[in-house]
N, C-alpha and C positions, 0 to 999 in steps of 0.2 A: 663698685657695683658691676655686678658681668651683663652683658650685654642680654641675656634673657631677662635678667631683674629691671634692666633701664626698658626693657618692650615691654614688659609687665608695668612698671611705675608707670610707663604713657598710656598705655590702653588706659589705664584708672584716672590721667588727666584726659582723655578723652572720654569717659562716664561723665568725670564730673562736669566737665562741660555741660554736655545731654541733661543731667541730671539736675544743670541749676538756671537751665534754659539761658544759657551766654550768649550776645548777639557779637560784643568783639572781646576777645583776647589781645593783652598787650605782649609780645615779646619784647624782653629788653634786657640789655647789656648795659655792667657799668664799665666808663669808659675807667681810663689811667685816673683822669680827677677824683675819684668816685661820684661820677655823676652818671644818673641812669637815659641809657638813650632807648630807640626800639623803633619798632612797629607794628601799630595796631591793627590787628585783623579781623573778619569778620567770621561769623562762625565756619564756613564749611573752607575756606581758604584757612581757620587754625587747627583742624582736624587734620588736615594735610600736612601743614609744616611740625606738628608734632613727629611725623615720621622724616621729615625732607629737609626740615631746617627755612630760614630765612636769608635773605639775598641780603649783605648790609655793607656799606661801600667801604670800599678799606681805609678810607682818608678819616674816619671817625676815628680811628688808633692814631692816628698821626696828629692831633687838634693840641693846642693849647689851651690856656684857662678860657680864652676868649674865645674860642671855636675858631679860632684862624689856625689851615692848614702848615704847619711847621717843616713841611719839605717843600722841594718841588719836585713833583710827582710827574710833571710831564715832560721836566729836562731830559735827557740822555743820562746815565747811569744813576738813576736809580731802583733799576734792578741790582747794582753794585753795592750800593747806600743799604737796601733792605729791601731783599730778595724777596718776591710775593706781592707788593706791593703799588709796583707799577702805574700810570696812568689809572689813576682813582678804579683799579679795578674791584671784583665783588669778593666778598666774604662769605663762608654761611656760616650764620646763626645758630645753633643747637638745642633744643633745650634744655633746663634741668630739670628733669621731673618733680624732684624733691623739694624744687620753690613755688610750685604752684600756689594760687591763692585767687579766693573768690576777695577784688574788693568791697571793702564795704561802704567807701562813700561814690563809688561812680555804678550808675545804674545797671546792671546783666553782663558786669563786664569782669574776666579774669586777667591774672599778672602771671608771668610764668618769668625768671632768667635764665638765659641762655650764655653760653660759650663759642667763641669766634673762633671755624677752622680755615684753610684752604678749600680749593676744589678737589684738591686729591685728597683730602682728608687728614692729612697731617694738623696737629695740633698749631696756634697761633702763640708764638713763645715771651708776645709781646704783652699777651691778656694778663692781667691783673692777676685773675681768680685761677689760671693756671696756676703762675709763678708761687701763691701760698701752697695749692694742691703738691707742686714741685718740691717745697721746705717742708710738706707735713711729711713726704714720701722721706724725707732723711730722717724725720723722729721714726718714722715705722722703720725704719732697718734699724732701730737701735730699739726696735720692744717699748719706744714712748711712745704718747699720743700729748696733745697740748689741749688745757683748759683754759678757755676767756671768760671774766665775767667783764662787761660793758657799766660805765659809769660816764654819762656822756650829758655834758655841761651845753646849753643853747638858750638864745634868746627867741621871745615871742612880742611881736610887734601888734596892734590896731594899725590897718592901712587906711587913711583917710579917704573916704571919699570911696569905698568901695567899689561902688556902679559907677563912678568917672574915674577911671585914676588917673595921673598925669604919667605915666611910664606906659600908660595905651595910647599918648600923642600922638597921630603920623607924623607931624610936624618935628615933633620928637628924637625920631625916631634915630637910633646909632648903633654901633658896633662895640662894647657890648648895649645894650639897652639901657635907659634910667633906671634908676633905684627907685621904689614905691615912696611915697611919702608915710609916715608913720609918726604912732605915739604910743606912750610904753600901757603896758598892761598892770604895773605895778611902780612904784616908785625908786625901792631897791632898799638897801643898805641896813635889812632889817633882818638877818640871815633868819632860815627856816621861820618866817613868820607869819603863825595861821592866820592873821588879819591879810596878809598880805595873798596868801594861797587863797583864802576866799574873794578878794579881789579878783583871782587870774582864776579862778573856778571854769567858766566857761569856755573859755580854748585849753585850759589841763584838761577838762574833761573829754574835750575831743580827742590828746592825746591819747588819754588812758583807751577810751572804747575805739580807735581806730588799732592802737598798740593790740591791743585783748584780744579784737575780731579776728586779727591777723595771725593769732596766735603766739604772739612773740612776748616771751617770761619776761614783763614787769614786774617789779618788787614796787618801787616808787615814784612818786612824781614830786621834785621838794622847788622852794623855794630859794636861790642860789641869793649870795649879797648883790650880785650886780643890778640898776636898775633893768626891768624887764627879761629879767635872764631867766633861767628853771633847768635842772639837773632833772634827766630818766637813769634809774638803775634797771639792770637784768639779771637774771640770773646767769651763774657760769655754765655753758655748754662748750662743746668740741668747736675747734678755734673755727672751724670750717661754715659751721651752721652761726657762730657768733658772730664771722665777719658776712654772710648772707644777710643776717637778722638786722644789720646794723644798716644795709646797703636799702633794703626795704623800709625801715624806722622812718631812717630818713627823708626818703622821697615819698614815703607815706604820710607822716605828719604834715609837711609842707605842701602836699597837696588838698589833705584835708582841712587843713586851716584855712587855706589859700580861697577855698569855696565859702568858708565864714566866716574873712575879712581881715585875715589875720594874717603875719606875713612871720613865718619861721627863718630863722638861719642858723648856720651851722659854722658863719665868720668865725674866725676867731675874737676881733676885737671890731664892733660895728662901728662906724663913721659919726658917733656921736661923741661927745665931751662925758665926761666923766662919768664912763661904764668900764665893766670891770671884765676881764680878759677870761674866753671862755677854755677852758682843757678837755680833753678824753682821756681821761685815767683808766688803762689798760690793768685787769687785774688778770696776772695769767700765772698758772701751773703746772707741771709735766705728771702724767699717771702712766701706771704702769697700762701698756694697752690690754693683758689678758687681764688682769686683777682687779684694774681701775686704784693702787694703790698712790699713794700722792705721793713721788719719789724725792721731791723738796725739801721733806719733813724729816727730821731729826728725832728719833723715838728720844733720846736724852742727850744733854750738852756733849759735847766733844772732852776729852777730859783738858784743863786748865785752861779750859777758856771760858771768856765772862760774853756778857751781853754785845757789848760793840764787837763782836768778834760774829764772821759770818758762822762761820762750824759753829756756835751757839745753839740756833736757829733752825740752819739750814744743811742738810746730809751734804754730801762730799759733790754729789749731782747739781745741788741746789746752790751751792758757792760757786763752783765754777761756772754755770749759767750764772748765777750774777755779773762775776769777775767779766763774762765777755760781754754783756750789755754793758757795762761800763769801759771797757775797751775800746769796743766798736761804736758809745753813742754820740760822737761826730759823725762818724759815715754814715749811718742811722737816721739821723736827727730830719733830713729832705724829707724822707718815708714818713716820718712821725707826723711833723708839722711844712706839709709841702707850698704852703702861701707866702707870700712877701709880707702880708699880715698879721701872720702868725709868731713871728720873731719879735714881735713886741709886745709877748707874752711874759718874756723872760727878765722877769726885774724880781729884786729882792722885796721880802716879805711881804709876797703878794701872793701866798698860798701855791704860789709856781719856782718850778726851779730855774737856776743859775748856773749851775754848776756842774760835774760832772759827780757826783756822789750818790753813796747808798745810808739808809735809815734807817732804823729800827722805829718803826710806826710815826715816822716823821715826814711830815707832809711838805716841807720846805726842801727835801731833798730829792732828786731827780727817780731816784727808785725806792720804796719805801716797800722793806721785809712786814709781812703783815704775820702774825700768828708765833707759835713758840715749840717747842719740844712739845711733842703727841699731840701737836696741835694737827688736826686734819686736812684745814680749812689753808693750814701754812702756804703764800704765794707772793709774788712779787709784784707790785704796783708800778706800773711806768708810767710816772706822768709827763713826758716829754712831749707826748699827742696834743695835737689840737684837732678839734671835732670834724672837721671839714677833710681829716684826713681818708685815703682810701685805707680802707679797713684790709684789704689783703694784702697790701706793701707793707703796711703797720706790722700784721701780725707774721707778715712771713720776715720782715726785716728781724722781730726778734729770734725766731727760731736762728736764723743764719750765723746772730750774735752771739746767742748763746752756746751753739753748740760750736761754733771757734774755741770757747773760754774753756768747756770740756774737753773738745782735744787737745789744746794746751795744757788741760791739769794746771789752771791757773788759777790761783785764789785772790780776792778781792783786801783793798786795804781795809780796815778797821770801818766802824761805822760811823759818821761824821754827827755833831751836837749842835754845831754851827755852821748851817746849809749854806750862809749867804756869809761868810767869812772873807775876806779880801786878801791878799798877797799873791807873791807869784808863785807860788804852789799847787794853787787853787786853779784846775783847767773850766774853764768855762764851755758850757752848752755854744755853739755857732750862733753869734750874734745877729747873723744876716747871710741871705739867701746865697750871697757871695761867696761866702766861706764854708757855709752847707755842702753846695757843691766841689768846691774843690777838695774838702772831708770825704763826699762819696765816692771823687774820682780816684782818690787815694785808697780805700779801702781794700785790703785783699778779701776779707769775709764778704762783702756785699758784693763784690765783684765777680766770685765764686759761688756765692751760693744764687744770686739773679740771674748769673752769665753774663762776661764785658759786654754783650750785644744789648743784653736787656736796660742794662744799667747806663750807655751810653746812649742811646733811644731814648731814658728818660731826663738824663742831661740836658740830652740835647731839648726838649721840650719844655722843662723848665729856664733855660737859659732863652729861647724866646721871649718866654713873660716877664725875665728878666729885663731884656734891652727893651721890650714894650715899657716896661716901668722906668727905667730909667731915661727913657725920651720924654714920657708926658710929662707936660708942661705944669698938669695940676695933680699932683700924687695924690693926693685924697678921693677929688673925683674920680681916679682911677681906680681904686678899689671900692669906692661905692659901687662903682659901676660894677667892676670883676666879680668881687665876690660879694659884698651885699645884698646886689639883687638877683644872683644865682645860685650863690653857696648856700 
């Protein structure tokens, strides 16, 4: 967008202010978690910062899952550590034009997301939504652009006691906070079951018209096997407006349920006994950027080769983007599923992977080829995600992936029949947070295409939630706490 089109997009966020009589506008950034932070303003103080930006303290990029500060920002060199950032100095906030939105469950009030720069104006290289913007910019010098369709698996809870809950204790009261008390909205184990969807009728329906208002392409709202779980589909858009879309969803549903008693998450596996682990199956494909042709797809087989065979399927473009998400998905795998809860996803035939392998329309396998010769629609499935992931590390980690396996010219093994097969041939998915990280420090593709700075910054932040987790005393309550009652 050139800078006459972003003054034009804002004057038009500043109509629609006027025009839908707004008393506060939220500006808001997601952080590294993807978690949305901000500040809300009142009308004639966001008519301003649409041209000026928002003052937002720099210690908000530096937080862990807990919102505990992860440097020390007032020792002596850390302007050495990470330049800019200083003695909790200020930010500004930017906005996006193009995310504007009136919401629909808080009364005269709009949402806008923003981008974090310097005071001189330089770009912040630590921001999330840069870093994908920074991977789309290598598909644009090679004439691609990326497609995401969202398939994003979450539970929905009854919080007891709505007007008293026990997580509004003072008495209470901790770092991170209590988890709500709850009870499920369906029983489970009854996959897509319309008895069951008419049970959970009353908060799906929130989702679906909060989803709708906001404009963001739902196809569906299904009933998942876990108890109290539920799957949203969307439609595929450009990976940019899909990882926006998804950053919104989320803190949109959970707040609008939140208002009628319901408590969303986006855990990967909630703090109860026998519920069933939630994914984000990423479906993504590369077009051409003038043509919008799907450069994945295979007009006809490759000659002598059969179905397990990726040339099958997939053009010459499209195998080698395989081969390098199967390459790189150790060093990967932090971005995908960045929780200490989310690694206990990974068990065999549990509709989740294990392993490091590719499918042919198989769901037990880590990436699953969807479609066929002159198939249009032809893309690749990463189920590696878990839902609580930030959506632009996800999808910029694949871009980084893939296009390693392209420069390479490196083709992927055969397609696997037996996802969760045992021996030591068999590389397995990173079992724990432990091993994650030392997979990303290793990686030359992720290390290259984030920058060692960026990539070491996020290390470093998850390696605090690490040594948090490994001191407390009660691991369970610790992730009730962490992410149950904030993811």
């Amino acid at each position: 967008m050139t800078t006459a089109e972003r003054e034009l997009a804002l004057r038009q966020c500043a109509q629609a202010i006027e025009d839908n009589d707004l008393e506060l506008v939220r500006f808001v950034w997601c952080d590294t978690h993807g978690q949305t932070r901000g500040k809300t303003l009142t009308r004639n103080a966001a008519l301003r910062a649409l041209t000026h930006g928002v003052g937002m303290v720099s210690t908000l990029m530096l937080k862990d899952t807990s919102d505990r500060t992860a440097y020390k920002v007032f020792e002596p060199g850390m302007d050495d550590t990470l330049p800019g950032f200083e003695f909790a100095n200020n930010l500004t906030l930017h906005p996006i034009a193009e995310t504007f939105h009136v919401l629909p469950w808080a009364e005269k009030t709009g949402w806008i997301q923003c981008q974090p720069f310097f005071g001189d104006g330089r770009a912040v290289t630590l921001d999330s939504r840069w870093q994908l913007q920074r991977a789309l910019e290598r598909l644009t010098a090679k004439g691609l652009q990326m497609m995401c369709g969202l398939e994003i698996e979450f539970h929905i809870y009854r919080i007891h006691n709505h007007t008293a809950r026990t997580d509004r204790d003072p008495s209470q009261a901790a770092w991170p906070g209590l988890a709500p008390e709850v009870s499920l909205i369906h029983p489970g184990y009854n996959l897509l079951s319309e008895q069951w969807f008419d049970m959970s009728e009353e908060p799906l329906r929130i989702v679906q018209r909060t989803a709708q208002a906001l404009g963001l392409p739902l196809i569906s709202l299904e009933i998942e096997l876990g108890p109290s779980q539920v799957e949203a589909v969307f439609e595929p858009s450009d990976a940019l407006t899909a990882a926006d879309n998804m950053v919104l969803f989320r803190s949109a549903v959970q707040q609008a349920l939140r208002r009628a008693g319901y408590h969303a998450t986006f855990m990967c596996r909630p703090p109860f006994q026998h519920i069933m682990s939630s994914g984000w199956h990423l479906h993504q494909s590369l077009v051409d950027a003038t043509s919008g042709h799907n450069v994945l797809m295979r007009e006809s087989p490759a000659a002598g080769t059969h179905k397990r065979d990726a040339s099958y399927s997939l053009s010459t473009t499209g195998s080698q983007f395989l081969a390098g998400l199967l390459q790189h998905a150790p060093g990967m795998t932090l971005f995908c599923t960045p929780t200490i809860n989310g690694f206990g996803r990974f068990r065999p035939n549990a509709l989740a992977p294990q392993s490091i392998l590719w499918g042919f329309d198989n769901r037990g396998a880590m990436l699953r080829v969807i479609g066929g010769p002159g198939d249009a629609a032809t893309r690749i499935e990463n189920r590696l995600g878990e839902p609580a992931a930030n959506p632009y590390l996800y999808m910029a980690a694949q871009i980084h992936a893939g296009l390693s396996g392209m420069g390479q010219s490196i083709e992927p093994p055969q397609a696997t029949e037996s996802p969760y097969a045992e021996g030591d041939a068999v590389q397995r998915i990173p079992s724990n947070m432990t091993d994650a990280l030392a997979a990303l420090q290793n990686d030359y593709a992720m290390s290259s295409g984030f920058g060692a700075d960026f990539v070491t910054h996020y290390i470093h932040l998850k390696r605090a939630e690490l040594q948090r987790y490994e001191a407390a005393t009660d691991k369970d309550e610790f992730q009730r706490r962490e992410y149950f009652s904030r993811t």
